[in-house]
C-alpha positions as a Markdown table, in Angstrom:
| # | Residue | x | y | z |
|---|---|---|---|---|
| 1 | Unk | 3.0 | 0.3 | -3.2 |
| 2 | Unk | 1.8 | -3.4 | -3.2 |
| 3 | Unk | -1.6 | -3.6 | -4.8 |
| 4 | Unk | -3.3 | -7.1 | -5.2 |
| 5 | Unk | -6.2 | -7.3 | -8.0 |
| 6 | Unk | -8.7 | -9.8 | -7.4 |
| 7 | Unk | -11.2 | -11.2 | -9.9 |
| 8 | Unk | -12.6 | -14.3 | -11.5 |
| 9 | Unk | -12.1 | -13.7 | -14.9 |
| 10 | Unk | -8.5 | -13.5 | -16.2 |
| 11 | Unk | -6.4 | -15.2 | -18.5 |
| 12 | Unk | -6.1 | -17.2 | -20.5 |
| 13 | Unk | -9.5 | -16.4 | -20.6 |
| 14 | Unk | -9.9 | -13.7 | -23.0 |
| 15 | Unk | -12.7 | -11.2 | -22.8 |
| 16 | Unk | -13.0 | -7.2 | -21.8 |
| 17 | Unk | -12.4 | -8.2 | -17.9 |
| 18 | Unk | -9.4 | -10.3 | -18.3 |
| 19 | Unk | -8.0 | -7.8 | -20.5 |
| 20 | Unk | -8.4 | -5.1 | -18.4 |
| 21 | Unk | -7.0 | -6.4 | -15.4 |
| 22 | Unk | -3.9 | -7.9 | -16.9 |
| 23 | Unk | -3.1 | -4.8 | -18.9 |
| 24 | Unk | -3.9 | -2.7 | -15.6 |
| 25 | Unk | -1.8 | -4.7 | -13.4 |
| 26 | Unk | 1.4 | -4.7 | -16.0 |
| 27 | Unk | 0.8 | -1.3 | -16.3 |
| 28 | Unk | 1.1 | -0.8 | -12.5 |
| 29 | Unk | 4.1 | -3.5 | -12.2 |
| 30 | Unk | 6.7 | -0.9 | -13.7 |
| 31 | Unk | 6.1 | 1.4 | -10.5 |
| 32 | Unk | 5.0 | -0.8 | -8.2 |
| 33 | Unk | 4.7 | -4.9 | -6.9 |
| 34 | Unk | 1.3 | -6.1 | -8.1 |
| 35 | Unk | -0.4 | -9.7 | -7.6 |
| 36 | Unk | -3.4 | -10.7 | -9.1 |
| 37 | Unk | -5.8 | -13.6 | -7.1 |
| 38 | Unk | -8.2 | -15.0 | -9.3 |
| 39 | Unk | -10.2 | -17.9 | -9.3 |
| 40 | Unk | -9.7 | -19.0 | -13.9 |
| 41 | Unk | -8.0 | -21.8 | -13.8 |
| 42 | Unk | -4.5 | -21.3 | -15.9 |
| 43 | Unk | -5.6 | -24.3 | -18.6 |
| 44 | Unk | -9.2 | -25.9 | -19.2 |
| 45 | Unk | -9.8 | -28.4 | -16.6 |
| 46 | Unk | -7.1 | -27.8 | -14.2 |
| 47 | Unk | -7.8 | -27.4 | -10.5 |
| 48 | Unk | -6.4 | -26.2 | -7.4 |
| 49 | Unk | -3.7 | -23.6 | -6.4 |
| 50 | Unk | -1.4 | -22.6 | -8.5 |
| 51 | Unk | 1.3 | -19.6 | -8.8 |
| 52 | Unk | 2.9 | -18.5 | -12.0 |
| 53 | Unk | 4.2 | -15.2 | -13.0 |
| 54 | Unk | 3.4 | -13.2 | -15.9 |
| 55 | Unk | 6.2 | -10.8 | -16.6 |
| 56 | Unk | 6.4 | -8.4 | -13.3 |
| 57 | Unk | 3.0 | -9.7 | -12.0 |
| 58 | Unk | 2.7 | -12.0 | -9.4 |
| 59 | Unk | -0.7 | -14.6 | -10.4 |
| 60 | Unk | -2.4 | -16.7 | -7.7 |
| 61 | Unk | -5.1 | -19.4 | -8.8 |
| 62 | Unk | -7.4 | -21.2 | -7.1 |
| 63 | Unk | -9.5 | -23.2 | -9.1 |
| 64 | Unk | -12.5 | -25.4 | -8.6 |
| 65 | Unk | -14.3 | -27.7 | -11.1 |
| 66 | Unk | -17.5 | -26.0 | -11.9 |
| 67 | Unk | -20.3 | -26.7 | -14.6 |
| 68 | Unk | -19.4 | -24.9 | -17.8 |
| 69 | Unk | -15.7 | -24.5 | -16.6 |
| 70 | Unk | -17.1 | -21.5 | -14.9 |
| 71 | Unk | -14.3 | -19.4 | -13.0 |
| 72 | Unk | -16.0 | -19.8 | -9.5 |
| 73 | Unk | -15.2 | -20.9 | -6.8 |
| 74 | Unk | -17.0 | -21.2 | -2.9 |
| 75 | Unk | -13.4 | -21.2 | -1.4 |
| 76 | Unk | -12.1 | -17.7 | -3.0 |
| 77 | Unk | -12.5 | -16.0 | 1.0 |
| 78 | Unk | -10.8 | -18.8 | 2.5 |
| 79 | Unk | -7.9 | -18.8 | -0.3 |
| 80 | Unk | -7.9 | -15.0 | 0.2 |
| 81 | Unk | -7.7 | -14.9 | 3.7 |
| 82 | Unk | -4.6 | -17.3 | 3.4 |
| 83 | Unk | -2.7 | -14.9 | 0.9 |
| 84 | Unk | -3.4 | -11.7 | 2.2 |
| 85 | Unk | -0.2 | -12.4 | 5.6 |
| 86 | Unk | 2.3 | -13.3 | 2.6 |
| 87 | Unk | 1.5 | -10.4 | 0.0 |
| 88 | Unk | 0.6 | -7.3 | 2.5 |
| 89 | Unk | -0.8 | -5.5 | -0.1 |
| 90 | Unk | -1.5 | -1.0 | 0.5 |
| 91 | Unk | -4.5 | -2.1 | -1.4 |
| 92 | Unk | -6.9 | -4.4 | -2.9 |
| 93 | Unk | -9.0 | -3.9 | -6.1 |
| 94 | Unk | -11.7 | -6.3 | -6.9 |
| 95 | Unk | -13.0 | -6.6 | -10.0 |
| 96 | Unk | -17.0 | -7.5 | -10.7 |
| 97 | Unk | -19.1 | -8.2 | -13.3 |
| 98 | Unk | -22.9 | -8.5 | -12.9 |
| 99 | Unk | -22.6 | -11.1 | -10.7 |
| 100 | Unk | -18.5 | -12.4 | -9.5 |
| 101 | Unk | -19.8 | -14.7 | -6.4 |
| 102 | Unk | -16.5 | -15.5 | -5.3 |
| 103 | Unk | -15.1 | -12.2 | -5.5 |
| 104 | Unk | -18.4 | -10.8 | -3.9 |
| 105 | Unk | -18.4 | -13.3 | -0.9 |
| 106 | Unk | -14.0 | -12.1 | -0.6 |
| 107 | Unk | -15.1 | -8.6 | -0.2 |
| 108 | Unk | -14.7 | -8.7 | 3.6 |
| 109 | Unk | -12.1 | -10.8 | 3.9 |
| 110 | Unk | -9.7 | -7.4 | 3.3 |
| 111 | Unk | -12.2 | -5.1 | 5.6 |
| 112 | Unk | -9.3 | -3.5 | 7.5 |
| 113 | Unk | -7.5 | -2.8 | 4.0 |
| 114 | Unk | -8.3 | 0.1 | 1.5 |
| 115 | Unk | -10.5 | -1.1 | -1.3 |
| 116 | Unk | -11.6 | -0.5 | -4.4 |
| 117 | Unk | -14.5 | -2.0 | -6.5 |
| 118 | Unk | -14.6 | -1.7 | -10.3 |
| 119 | Unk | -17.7 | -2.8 | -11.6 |
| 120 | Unk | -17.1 | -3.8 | -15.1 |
| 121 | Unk | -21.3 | -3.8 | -15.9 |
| 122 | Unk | -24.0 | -2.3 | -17.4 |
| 123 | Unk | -26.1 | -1.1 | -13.5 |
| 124 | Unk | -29.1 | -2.8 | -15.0 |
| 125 | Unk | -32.2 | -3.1 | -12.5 |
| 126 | Unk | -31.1 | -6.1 | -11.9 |
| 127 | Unk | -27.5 | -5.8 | -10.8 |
| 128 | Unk | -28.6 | -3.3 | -8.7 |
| 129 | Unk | -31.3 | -5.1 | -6.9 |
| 130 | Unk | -28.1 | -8.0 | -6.8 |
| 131 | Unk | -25.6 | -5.7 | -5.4 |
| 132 | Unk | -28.0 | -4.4 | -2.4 |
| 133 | Unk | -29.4 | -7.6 | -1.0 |
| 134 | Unk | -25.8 | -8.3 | -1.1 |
| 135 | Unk | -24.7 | -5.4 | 0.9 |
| 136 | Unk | -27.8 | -6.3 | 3.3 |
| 137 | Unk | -26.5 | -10.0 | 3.9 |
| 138 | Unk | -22.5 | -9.0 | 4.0 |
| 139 | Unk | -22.4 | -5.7 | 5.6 |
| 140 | Unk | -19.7 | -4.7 | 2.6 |
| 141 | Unk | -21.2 | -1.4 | 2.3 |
| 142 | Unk | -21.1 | 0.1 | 5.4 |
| 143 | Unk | -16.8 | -0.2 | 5.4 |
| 144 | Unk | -14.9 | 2.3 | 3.5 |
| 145 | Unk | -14.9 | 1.2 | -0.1 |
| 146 | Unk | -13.7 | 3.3 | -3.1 |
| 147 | Unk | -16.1 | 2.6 | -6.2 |
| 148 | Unk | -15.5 | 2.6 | -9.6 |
| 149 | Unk | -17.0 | 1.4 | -13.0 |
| 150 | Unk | -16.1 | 0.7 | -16.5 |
């Protein structure tokens, strides 16, 4: 199976989303071809498309300068759209936080694939409220999408 994770936060950022995805995705390499698309740039400041490889996973960057070194970036759907011909994933995950714009606005870039959401969040009032204007705006919601949360 060729699964393709896709998420802002990974390393060499370290924190409970990063490590979860990288651990899940080398987990899933031994059985299976994985690639992760995120949007952390692979060193402070850098910029721009990259590709690296860490062990039996596949990594695809695309990095914009943000304020804070935030791991955003406006483009994720259109670098996305680009990848998805080459890598023909069975599946995509995304991975969310609270709030993960550019993997929120990538959602229906892989509408005709199977999908899965992990929300790795606290469903605060809040996030909700977030998550259902989204759906409104996007349509994400009314295509097949599995949920899950951690």
């Amino acid at each position: 199976m060729r699964i393709l994770h896709v998420t802002e936060c990974y390393l060499p950022m370290m924190g409970g989303i990063e490590t979860q995805v990288s651990q899940l995705a080398a987990h899933q390499s031994a059985e299976h071809h994985v690639a992760v698309f995120t949007t952390t740039a692979p060193r402070h400041g850098a910029r721009g498309r990259s590709r690296e490889r860490h062990g039996e996973v596949d990594v695809y960057r695309a990095a914009a300068r943000m304020p804070a070194g935030a791991p955003v970036n406006p483009c994720a759907p259109h670098h996305l759209r680009d990848l998805l011909p080459r890598l023909r994933p069975d599946v995509v995950h995304f991975h969310m936080g609270g709030t993960a714009p550019s993997v929120q606005l990538s959602l229906e870039v892989a509408a005709g694939l199977p999908r899965v959401v992990t929300i790795h969040s606290v469903w605060t009032p809040p996030v909700v409220r977030g998550y259902r204007l989204l759906s409104r705006i996007t349509g994400f919601s009314d295509r097949p999408i599995q949920f899950s949360s951690v």
